[in-house]
C-alpha positions in Angstrom: 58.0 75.8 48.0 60.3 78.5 45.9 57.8 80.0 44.1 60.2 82.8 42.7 61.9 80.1 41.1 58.8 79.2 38.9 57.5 82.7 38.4 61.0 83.5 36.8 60.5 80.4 34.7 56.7 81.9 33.5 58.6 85.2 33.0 61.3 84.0 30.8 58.7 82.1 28.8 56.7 85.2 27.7 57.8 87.3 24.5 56.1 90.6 25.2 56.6 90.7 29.4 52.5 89.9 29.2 51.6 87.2 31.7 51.4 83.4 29.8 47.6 82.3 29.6 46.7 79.5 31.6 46.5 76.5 30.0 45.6 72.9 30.7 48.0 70.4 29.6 48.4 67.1 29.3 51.3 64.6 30.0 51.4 60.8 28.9 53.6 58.9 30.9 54.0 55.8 33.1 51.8 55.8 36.2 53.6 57.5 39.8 56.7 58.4 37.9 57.2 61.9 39.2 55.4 63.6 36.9 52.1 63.4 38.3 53.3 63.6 42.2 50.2 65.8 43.5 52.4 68.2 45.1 54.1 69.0 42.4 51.5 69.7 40.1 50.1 71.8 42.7 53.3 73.7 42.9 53.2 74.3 39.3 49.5 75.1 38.9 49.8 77.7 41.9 53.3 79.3 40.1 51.7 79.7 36.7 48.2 78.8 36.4 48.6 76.0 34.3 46.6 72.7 35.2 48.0 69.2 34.4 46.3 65.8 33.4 47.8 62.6 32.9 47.0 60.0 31.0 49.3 56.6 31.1 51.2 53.5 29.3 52.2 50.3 30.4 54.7 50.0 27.2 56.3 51.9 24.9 54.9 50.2 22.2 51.6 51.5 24.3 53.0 55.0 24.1 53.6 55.3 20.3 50.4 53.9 19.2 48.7 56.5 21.6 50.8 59.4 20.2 50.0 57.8 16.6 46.3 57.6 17.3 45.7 60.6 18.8 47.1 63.4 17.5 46.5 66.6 19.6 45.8 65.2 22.7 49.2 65.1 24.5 51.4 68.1 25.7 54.4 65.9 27.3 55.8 62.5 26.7 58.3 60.8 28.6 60.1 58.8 26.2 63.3 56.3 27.1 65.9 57.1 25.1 66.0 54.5 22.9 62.6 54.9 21.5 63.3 58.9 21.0 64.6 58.1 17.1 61.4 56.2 16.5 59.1 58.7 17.5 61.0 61.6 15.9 61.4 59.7 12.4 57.6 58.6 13.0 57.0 62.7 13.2 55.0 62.3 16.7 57.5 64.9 18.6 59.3 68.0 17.6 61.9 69.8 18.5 62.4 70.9 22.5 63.8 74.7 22.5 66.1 74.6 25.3 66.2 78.6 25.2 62.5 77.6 26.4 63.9 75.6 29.6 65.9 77.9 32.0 67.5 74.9 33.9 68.8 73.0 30.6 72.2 75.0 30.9 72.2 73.0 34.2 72.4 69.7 32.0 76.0 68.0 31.7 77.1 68.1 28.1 77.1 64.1 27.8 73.8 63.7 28.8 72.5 67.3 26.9 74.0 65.9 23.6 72.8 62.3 23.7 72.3 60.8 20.0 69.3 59.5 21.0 67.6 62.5 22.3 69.2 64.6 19.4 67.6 62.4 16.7 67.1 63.8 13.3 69.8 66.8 14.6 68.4 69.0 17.4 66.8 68.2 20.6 63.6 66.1 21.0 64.1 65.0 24.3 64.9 67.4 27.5 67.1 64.9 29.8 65.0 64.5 32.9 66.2 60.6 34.3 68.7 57.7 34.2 69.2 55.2 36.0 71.0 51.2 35.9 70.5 47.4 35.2 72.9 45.6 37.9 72.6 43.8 40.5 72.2 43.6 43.7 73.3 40.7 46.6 72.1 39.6 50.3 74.1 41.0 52.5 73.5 38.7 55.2 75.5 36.2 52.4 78.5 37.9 51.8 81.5 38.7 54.0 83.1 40.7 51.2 80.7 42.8 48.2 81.9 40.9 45.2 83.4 43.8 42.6 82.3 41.2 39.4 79.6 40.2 37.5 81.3 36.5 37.7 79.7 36.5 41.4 76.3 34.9 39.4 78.3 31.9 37.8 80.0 31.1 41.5 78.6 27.8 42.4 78.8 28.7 45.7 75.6 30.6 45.2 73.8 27.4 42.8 70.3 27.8 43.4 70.3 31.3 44.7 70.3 33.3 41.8 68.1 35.3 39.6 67.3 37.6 36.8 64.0 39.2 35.4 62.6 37.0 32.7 63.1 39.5 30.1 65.2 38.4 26.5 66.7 42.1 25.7 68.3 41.9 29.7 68.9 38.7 29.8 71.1 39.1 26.4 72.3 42.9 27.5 73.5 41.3 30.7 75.3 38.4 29.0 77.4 41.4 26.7 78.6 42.3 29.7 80.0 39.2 31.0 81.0 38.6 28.1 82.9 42.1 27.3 80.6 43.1 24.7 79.1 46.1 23.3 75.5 45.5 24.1 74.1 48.2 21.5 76.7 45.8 19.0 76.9 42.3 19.7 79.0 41.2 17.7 79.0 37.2 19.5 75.6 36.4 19.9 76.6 32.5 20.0 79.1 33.7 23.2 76.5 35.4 25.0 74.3 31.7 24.3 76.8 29.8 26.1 77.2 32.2 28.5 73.3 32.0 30.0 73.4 28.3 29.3 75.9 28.1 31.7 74.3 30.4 34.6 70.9 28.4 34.1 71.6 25.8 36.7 72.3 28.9 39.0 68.9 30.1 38.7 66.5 29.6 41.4 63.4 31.6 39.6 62.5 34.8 37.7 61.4 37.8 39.0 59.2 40.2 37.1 58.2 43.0 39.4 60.0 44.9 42.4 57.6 43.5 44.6 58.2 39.4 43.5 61.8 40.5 43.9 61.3 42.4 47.4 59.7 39.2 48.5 62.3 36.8 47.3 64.9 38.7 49.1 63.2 39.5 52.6 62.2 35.1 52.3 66.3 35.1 52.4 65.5 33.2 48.5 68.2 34.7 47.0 72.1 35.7 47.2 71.9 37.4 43.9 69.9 39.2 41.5 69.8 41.6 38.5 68.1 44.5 40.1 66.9 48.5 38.7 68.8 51.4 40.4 65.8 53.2 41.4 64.4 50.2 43.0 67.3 49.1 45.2 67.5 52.5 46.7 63.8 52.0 47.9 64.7 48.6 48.8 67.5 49.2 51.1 65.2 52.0 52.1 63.0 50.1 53.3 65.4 48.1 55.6 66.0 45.1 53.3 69.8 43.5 53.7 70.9 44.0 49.8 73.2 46.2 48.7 73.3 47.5 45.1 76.7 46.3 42.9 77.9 47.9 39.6 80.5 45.1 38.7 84.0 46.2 37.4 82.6 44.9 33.7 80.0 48.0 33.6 76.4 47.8 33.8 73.3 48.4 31.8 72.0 52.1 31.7 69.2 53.4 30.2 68.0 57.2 30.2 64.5 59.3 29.9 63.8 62.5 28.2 60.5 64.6 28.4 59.4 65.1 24.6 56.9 67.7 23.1 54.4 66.1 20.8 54.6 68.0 17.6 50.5 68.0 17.4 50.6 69.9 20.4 49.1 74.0 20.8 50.2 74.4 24.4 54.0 74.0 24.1 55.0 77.5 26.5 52.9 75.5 29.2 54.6 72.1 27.9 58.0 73.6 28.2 57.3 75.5 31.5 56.2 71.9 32.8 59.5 70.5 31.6 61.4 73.3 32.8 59.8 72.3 36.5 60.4 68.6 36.3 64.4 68.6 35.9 64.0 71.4 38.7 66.6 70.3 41.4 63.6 71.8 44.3 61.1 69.4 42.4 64.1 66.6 42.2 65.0 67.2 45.9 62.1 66.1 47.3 60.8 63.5 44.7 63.9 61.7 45.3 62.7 61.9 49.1 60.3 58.7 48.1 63.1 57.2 45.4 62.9 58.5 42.3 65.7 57.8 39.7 68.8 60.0 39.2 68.6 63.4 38.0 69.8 64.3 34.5 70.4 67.6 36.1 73.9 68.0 38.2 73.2 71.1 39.7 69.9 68.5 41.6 72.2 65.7 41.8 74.9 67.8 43.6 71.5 68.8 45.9 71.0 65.9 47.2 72.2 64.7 51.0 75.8 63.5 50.7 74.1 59.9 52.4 71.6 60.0 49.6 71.8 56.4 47.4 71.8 58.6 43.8 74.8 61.1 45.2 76.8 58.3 46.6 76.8 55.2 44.7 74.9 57.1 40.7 77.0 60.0 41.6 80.4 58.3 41.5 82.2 59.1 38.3 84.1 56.1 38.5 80.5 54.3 38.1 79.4 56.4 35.4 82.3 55.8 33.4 81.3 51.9 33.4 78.2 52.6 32.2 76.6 51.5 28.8 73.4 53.1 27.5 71.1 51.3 25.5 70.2 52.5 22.2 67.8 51.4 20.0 67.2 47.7 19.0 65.5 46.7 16.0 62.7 44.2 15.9 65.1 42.0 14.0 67.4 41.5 16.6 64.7 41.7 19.6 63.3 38.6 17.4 66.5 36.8 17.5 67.1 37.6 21.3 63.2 36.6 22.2 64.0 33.3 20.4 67.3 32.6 21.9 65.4 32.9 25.4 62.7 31.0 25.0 65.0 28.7 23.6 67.1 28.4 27.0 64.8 28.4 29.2 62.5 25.7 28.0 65.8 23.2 28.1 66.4 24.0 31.1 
């Protein structure tokens, strides 16, 4: 552990060269993502005396409601992107001052200047993650990686197909096959036809890593929409799949660390933040699989064998990428309905 590197991050946080007072804070996020990696905190805690207590969500909706209900008790948030607006407009997070966060200027402009994160004009979400909605196949299946999101109509592969029984993926994954905007469909009746026509493909749903770890290692399935994140711990793990980001693009989604506006302890909560896009924290977190980093200066970190330096790391794949932004209830209604809808004819 650097510890310089965090004592110059306390440093830089003080106004009058005085040490910071300790502080406890507390970070709302989803359960084992990074934040609360007991090393970590421990690295932190010995650097600059601050303690760290989680509390967790299983939604965002979760997340909001607990920011809405209890004002005060948060120091961090992770927010997704697309849920960043809501909570700014809502007035649950303020501002992040990135004159606060030493390794911001470490941050690539495209990702630093995200509409999302900027809602309402200035930062209210420090970059921290991103990651992809693909696919992945069974390598023991293919001769050749297929290089198109076609591969899940091929009735070669009838029966030995899946996608996570979710309506906002299902329809996001149709865009793409389609060669639509997913954050503007403007065909919603293509994107219809489109699933109804991969339904006979389908063998089942998956809804966790695990169910779709299992699937694959029973040798289930050829094909399956599949996270970034988790494919690199699958593959890790010695599973024959290979992750595929189609020549159409894929689904990308991004997570910033927010500061509650009802918090007292922001030098502590910024400090914190300033820690998590850390490339020394990133480094080894990504050790055990986390996501990538919104930081390139930890991305470039990383061992050139690493799955988040050699496929996320690919500007060719970034460049296919379409982040989500937010969806309104309206249209999660209609794509909810339009699900359901499918899959009980089916």
């Amino acid at each position: 552990m650097n510890k310089r590197i965090l004592l110059a991050t306390t440093v830089a946080l003080t106004t009058t060269g005085a040490a910071v007072l300790a502080d406890e804070i507390r970070v709302l996020n989803w359960q084992g993502y990074g934040t609360d990696e007991d090393w970590a905190i421990s690295a932190f805690t010995e650097a600059t005396g601050h303690t760290v207590v989680h509390e967790y969500f299983n939604s965002e909706q979760e997340m909001l409601t607990k920011l809405r209900t209890n004002p005060g008790a948060y120091d961090v948030v992770l927010i997704n992107a697309a849920f960043t607006p809501q909570a700014q407009a809502e007035g649950l997070i303020g501002p992040v001052d990135s004159s606060m966060v030493a390794n911001f200027s470490d941050v690539p402009e495209n990702l630093a200047a995200n509409p999302d994160l900027n809602a309402g004009g200035a930062l209210h979400g420090m970059p921290w993650t991103w990651g992809l909605t693909s696919f992945a196949v069974n390598t023991n299946e293919f001769n050749e990686m297929p290089t198109s999101i076609e591969v899940f109509w091929d009735t070669a592969h009838e029966g030995k197909v899946s996608i996570r029984d979710d309506a906002l993926e299902a329809v996001q994954f149709a865009a793409i096959a389609t060669g639509q905007d997913i954050n503007d469909i403007l065909d919603l009746d293509a994107i219809e036809a489109k699933l109804a026509e991969l339904m006979p493909q389908i063998k089942t749903y998956w809804g966790s890593e695990n169910d779709w770890n299992q699937f694959m290692a029973a040798g289930d399935l050829d094909v399956a929409t599949f996270w970034s994140g988790s494919a690199s711990r699958s593959m890790a793990s010695g599973l024959p799949v290979q992750f595929i980001v189609p020549d159409e693009g894929a689904i990308g989604w991004l997570d910033g660390l927010s500061i509650p506006t009802s918090s007292t302890k922001k030098e502590a909560a910024h400090a914190f933040i300033n820690w998590m896009i850390d490339p020394e924290f990133y480094v080894k977190w990504a050790e055990s699989g986390a996501p990538a980093s919104a930081n390139a200066k930890a991305a470039a970190a990383l061992p050139d064998d690493a799955f988040n330096k050699r496929v996320l790391g690919d500007p060719a794949v970034v460049a296919r990428v379409q982040f989500q932004r937010p969806v309104s209830d309206e249209n999660r209604e209609r794509y909810l309905e339009l699900w359901q809808g499918l899959k009980a004819a089916q």
